[in-house]
N, C-alpha and C positions, 0 to 999 in steps of 0.2 A: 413500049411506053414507060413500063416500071423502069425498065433499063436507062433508058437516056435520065428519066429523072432525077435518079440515085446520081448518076454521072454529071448530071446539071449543079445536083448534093455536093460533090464533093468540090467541085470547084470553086463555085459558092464560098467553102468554107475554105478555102487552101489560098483564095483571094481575100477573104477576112482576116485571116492570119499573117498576111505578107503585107496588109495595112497597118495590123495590128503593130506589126514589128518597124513599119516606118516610122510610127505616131511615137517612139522610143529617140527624144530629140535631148539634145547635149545641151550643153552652156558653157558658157569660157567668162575664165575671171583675168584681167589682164593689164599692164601697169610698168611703172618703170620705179627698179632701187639703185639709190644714191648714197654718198656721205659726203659732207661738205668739206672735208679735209684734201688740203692740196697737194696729195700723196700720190704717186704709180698702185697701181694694182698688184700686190706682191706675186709670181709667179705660181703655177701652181693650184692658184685660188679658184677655190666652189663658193656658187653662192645656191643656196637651200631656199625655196619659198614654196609656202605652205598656206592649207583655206584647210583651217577649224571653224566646226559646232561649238559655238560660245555659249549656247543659253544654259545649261545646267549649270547652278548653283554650287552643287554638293559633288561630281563629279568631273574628273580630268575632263576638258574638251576633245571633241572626236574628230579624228583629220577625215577628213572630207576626200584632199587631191595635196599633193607635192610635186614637186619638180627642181630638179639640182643640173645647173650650168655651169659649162668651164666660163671663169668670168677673165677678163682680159683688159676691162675698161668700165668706167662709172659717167654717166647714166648706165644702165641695162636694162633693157625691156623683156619682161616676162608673161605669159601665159597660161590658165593652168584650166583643165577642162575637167564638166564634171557632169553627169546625167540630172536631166532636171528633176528625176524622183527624188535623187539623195539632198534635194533642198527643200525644207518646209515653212512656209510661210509665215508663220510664227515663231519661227527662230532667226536667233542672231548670228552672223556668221564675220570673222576676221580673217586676214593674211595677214601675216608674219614673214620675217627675211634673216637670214643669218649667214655671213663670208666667214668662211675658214681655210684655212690649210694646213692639211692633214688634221691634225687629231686636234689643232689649233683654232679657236675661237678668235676670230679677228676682231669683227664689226657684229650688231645686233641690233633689231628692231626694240624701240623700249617703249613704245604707245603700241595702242591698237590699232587698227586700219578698219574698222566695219566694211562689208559689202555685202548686193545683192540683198537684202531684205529689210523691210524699221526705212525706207527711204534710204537705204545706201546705195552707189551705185555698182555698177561692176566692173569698175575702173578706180584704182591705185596706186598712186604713188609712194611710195614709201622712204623714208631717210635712214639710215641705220648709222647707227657709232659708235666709236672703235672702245672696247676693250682694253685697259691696258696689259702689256704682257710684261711680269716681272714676276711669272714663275719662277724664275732658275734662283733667285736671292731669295738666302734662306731668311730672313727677315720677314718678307710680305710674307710667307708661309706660314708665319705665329695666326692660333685662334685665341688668344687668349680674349677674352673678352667682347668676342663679336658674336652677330645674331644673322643666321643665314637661314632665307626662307628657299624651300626646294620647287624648281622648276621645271625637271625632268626626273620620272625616275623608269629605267628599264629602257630609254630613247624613246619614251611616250611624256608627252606636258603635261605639269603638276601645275595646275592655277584653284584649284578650289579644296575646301576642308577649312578645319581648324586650324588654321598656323603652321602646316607643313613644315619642317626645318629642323634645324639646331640651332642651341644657345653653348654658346664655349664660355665658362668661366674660367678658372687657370688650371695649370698642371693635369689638362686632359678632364677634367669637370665635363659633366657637358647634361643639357635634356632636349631629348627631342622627340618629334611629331610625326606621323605619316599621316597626319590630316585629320585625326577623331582624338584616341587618346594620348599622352602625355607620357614620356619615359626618362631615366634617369639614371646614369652610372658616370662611371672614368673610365676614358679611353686612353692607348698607351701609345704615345705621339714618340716619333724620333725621325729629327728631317723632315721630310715629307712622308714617312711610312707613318700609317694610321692604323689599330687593331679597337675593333667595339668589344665590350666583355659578351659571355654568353648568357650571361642573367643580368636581367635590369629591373630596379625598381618601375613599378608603374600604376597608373590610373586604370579601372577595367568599366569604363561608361559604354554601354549596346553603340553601333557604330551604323546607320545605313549600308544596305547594302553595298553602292557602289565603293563607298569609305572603309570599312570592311575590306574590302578586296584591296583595294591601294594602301591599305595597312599594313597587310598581310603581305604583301609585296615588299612594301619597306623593310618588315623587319626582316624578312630573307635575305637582303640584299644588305645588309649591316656585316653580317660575319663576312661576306665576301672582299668588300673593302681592305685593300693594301696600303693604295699610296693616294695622295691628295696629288691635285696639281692646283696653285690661286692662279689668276690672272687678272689681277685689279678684284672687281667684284664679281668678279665669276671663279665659284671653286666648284671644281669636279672630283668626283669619289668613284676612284679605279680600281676595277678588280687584276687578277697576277695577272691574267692573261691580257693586259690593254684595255677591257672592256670599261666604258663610262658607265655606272652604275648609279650614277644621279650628278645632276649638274643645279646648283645654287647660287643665289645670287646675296650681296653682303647688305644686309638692311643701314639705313642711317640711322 
């Protein structure tokens, strides 16, 4: 009798666990990206869509799900799945879209898209548009006097902090942010090669943790900077080996 019951036990429980593991249900966020431009789809071309954790303030948003497509034509419909724990109901959640090829930023979501929570739904359409590309003229590549906030840095999204960026005043001037405090020197511009000095003046205010950390990330990644590439308002800061070490967009 103890026997079968222990045996009744375990089943019991090896049937609660194999519930347990069904009641572990997905979600899908799903939509179609466009651009209104009466253009072919350049060859080659990925298109990248992504579901961030929008609600924090004071820190980068948290990708959630991604998903990258060989794209071939516009409309496209996309879908991107994600476990219903990693969503809380008190948070705000976006997709984002971005066409490229190769290391080339084509096209770019430039609004928000909310889904799935605040009454959003879980369906998306999104528009995205084009970037212009006039890297190679060494013209568009002056910073003299522009003001660029940062929107990735390390291939992780910069959207929150203090003023994230650079200000370029002339002859390689410049101050800038990784989101808390304020820094200042001259940088030694030639072409597109860029070099930060190894000391900067700067502001020393306590920084939140998460800010702290994306600061501290910044200023690592300053010495590493070779060469700029612009592309209309999008400048990227490359390290020798190709790597995108932060991508910026040019303020009005």
């Amino acid at each position: 009798m103890d026997f079968k019951r222990g045996f009744m036990t375990m089943v019991l429980a090896a049937s609660t666990a194999i519930a347990g593991v069904s009641m572990v249900r997905a979600g899908t966020v799903d939509g179609s990206v466009t651009y209104l431009q009466r253009i072919a789809v350049p060859p080659d071309a990925k298109l990248l869509v992504e579901l961030r954790d929008v609600s924090l303030m004071d820190v980068a948003s948290k990708l959630v799900a991604s998903q990258e497509y060989d794209l071939t034509g516009v409309p496209t419909d996309y879908e991107l799945s994600f476990l219903n724990s990693e969503i809380l109901a008190n948070n705000s959640y976006a997709v984002s879209a971005r066409i490229t090829q190769g290391d080339k930023l084509l096209f770019i979501t430039d609004t928000a898209y909310p889904v799935l929570t605040r009454g959003a739904s879980d369906t998306a359409d999104m528009i995205v548009i084009p970037v212009t590309s006039t890297a190679t003229e060494q013209a568009d590549l002056q910073l003299d006097n522009t003001n660029w906030t940062l929107i990735e840095l390390n291939g992780a999204a910069v959207d929150k902090g203090r003023d994230p960026g650079f200000v370029f005043a002339t002859a390689g001037q410049f101050s800038a942010s990784g989101g808390c405090n304020r820094f200042m020197g001259q940088a030694e511009l030639s072409g597109n090669e860029i070099s930060f000095p190894d000391q900067m003046a700067g502001t020393m205010m306590a920084c939140a943790p998460e800010l702290d950390t994306q600061e501290n990330d910044f200023l690592a990644a300053l010495p590493k900077v070779k060469t700029i590439d612009r592309q209309g308002p999008l400048l990227q800061m490359i390290a020798e080996d190709g790597t995108v070490l932060m991508g910026l967009t040019l303020d009005n």
